[in-house]
C-alpha positions in Angstrom: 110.3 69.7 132.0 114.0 70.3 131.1 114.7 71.4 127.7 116.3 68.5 125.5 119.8 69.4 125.1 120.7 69.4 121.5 124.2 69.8 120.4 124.2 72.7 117.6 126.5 70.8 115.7 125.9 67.8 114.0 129.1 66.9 112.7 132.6 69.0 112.3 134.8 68.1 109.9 138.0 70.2 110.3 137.0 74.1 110.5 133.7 72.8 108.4 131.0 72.6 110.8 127.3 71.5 109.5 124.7 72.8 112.2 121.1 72.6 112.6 120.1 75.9 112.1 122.0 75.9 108.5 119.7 72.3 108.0 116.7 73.7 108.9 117.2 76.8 106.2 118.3 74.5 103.5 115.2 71.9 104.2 113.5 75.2 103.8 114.7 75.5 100.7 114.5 72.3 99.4 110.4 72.4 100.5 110.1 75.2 98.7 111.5 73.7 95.5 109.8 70.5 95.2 106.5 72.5 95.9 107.2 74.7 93.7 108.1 72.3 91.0 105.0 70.6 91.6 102.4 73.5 90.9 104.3 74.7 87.5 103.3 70.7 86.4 99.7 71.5 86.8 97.8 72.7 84.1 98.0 76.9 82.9 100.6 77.4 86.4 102.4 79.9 83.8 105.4 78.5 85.7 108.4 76.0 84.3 110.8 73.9 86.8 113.7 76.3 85.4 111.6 79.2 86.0 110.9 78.3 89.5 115.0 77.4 90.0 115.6 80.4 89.0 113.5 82.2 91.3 114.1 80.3 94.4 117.9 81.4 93.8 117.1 85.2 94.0 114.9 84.5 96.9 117.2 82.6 98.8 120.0 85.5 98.5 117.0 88.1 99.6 116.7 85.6 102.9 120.5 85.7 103.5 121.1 89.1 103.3 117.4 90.6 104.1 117.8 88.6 107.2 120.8 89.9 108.3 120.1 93.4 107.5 116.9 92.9 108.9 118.1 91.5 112.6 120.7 94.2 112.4 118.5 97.0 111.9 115.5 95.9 113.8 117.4 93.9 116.7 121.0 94.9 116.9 121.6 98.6 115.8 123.4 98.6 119.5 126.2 95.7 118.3 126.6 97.3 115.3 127.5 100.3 116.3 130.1 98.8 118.9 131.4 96.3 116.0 130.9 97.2 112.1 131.7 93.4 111.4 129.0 92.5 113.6 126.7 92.5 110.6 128.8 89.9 108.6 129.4 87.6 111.4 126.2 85.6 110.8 127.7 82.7 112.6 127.0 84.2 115.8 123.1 84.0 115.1 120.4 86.6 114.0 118.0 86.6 111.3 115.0 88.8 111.1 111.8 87.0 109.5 110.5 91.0 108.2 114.2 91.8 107.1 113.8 88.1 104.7 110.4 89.0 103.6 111.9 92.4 102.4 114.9 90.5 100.5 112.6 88.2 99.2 110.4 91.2 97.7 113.9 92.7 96.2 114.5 89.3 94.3 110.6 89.1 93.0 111.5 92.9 91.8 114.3 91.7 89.9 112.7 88.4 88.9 109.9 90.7 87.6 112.4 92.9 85.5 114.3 89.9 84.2 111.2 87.1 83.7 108.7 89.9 82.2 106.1 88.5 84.5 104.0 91.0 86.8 105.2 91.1 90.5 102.3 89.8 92.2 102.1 86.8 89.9 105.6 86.1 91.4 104.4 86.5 94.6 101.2 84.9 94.2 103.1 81.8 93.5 106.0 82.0 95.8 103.5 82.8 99.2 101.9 78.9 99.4 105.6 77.7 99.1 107.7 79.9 102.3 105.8 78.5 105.4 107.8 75.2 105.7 110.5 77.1 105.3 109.1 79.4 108.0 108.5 76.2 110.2 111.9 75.0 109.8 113.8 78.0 110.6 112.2 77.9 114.1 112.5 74.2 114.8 116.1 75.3 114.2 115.3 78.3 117.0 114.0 75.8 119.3 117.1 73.3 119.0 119.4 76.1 119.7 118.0 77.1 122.7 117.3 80.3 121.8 113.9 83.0 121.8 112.2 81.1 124.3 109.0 81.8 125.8 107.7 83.9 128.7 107.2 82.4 131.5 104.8 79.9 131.9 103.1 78.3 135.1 104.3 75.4 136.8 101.2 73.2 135.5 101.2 73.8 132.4 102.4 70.1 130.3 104.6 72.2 127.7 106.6 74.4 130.2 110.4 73.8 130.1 113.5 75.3 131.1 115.9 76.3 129.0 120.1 76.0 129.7 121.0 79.7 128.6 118.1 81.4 131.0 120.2 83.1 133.8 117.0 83.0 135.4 116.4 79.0 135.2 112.1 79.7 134.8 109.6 77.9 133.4 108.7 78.8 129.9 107.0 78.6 126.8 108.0 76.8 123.9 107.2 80.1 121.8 109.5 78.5 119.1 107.3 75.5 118.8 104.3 78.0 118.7 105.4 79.3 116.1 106.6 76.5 114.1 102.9 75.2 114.3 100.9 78.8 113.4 103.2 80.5 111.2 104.6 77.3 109.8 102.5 74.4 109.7 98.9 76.2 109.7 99.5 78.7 107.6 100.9 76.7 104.8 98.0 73.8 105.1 95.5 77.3 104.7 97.5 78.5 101.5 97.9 75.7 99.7 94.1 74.5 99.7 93.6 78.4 99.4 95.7 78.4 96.1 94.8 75.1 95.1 92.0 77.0 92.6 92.4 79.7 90.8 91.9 83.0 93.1 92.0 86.7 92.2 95.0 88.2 91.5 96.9 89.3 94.5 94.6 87.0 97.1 96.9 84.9 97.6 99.9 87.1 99.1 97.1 89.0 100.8 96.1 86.0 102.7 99.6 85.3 103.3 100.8 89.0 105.0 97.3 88.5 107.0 98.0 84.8 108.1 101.6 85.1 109.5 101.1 88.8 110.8 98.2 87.8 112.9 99.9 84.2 114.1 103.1 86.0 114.6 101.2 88.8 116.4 99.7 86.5 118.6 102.4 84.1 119.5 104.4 87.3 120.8 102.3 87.4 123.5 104.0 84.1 125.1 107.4 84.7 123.4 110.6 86.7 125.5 110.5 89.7 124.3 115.0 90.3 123.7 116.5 91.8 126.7 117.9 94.7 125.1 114.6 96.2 123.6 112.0 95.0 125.7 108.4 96.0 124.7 108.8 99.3 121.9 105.4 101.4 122.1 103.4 100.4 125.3 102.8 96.7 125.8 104.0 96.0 122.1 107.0 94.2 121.1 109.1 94.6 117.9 107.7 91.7 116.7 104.0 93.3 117.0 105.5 96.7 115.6 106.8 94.7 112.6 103.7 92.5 112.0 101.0 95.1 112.5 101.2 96.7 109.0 101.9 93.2 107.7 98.1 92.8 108.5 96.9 95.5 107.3 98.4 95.4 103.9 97.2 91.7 103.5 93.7 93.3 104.4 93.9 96.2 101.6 95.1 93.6 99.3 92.6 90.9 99.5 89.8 93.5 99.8 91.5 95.4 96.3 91.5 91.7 95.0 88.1 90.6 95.1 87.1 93.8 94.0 89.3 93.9 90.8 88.7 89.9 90.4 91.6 89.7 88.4 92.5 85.9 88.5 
């Protein structure tokens, strides 16, 4: 199967050019904030619309510039030391999911300090609303082109070839992968999750556990980047970056239902 050539571009108007990957982040977005409106409507939420517009705006600026950051210091240390701009020039591509979820952390920091509410009620609320988000940002991976899969065998019904692979194999739709596990899954689990009340600091547990272990296990059918390869044995950076992911989520859902603090 060849891979459905998508223009990146939907429309250009002048130098204004409105792509797919920038659609994909502000669906994202907008996902985010109707779901988010919708749980401060039901009853004790401890949430208000403005409250929740108001924290989607500091969480989007963590994405932006965490995910930059992120890419630059996890992915692209070599380009940026070639080119200092390299790290502004986010039109070229490269944004690290860890590097958002740390800007999205600084925001719920500041949200704490300016809203009075404790952290992990911010994040408590926020986890259930970032996976469509999550899968948006990689159907925008898939349309590019771009972090395709390993290679996969010749029989196999999902197997494509991609137009920037110098080496013209079949492969895995890893973006679609994780579009579905890290996207689509794991929000269906956390919003029935959240749906009742839960101890305090379940919720974002569940969340570092869920996309650590789907992104963990998707890496095993995705490229890993040419210039890094795998970092400590057979693990990519991916792995590196999701391990501890896991293994916080585990510490905190296991320090939640002990506390019981709903």
């Amino acid at each position: 199967m060849n891979f459905p050539k998508i223009d990146p571009i939907i429309f250009e108007f002048g130098p204004i050019a409105l792509r797919w990957y920038g659609l994909m982040y502000l669906l994202g977005f907008i996902a985010a904030w109707m779901l988010g409106n919708y749980r401060a409507k039901q009853p004790n939420s401890g949430w208000t619309k403005d409250q929740v517009a108001d924290f989607l705006f500091y969480a989007f600026i963590g994405v932006i510039i965490g995910g930059r950051l992120g890419y630059v210091m996890f992915y692209g240390m070599q380009w940026w030391k070639e080119d200092f701009w390299y790290l502004f020039k986010i039109w070229q591509g490269g944004m690290s999911f860890h590097g958002g979820l740390l800007g999205v952390i600084g925001g719920a920091l500041y949200y704490q300090y300016k809203s009075k509410k404790t952290f992990f009620e911010i994040a408590d609320f926020i986890a259930p609303l970032a996976p469509l988000g999550l899968m948006f940002g990689r159907i925008g991976n898939f349309i590019n082109g771009e972090l395709w899969g390993r290679q996969a065998s010749a029989d196999f019904p999902l197997a494509m070839r991609f137009p920037d692979d110098p080496l013209g194999l079949l492969r895995h739709p890893s973006q679609l992968y994780e579009a579905v596990f890290e996207g689509l899954v794991l929000f269906i689990v956390l919003w029935i999750y959240s749906a009742k009340p839960r101890p305090r600091m379940a919720v974002s547990g569940l969340f570092l556990v869920g996309y650590g272990s789907a992104r963990f296990g998707v890496e095993f059918f995705r490229e890993p980047d040419a210039h890094l390869g795998e970092i400590i044995s057979w693990l990519t950076m991916g792995q590196v970056l999701s391990a501890p992911m896991i293994i916080i989520g585990l510490y905190l859902l296991i320090a939640a239902y002990s506390k019981k603090t709903k």
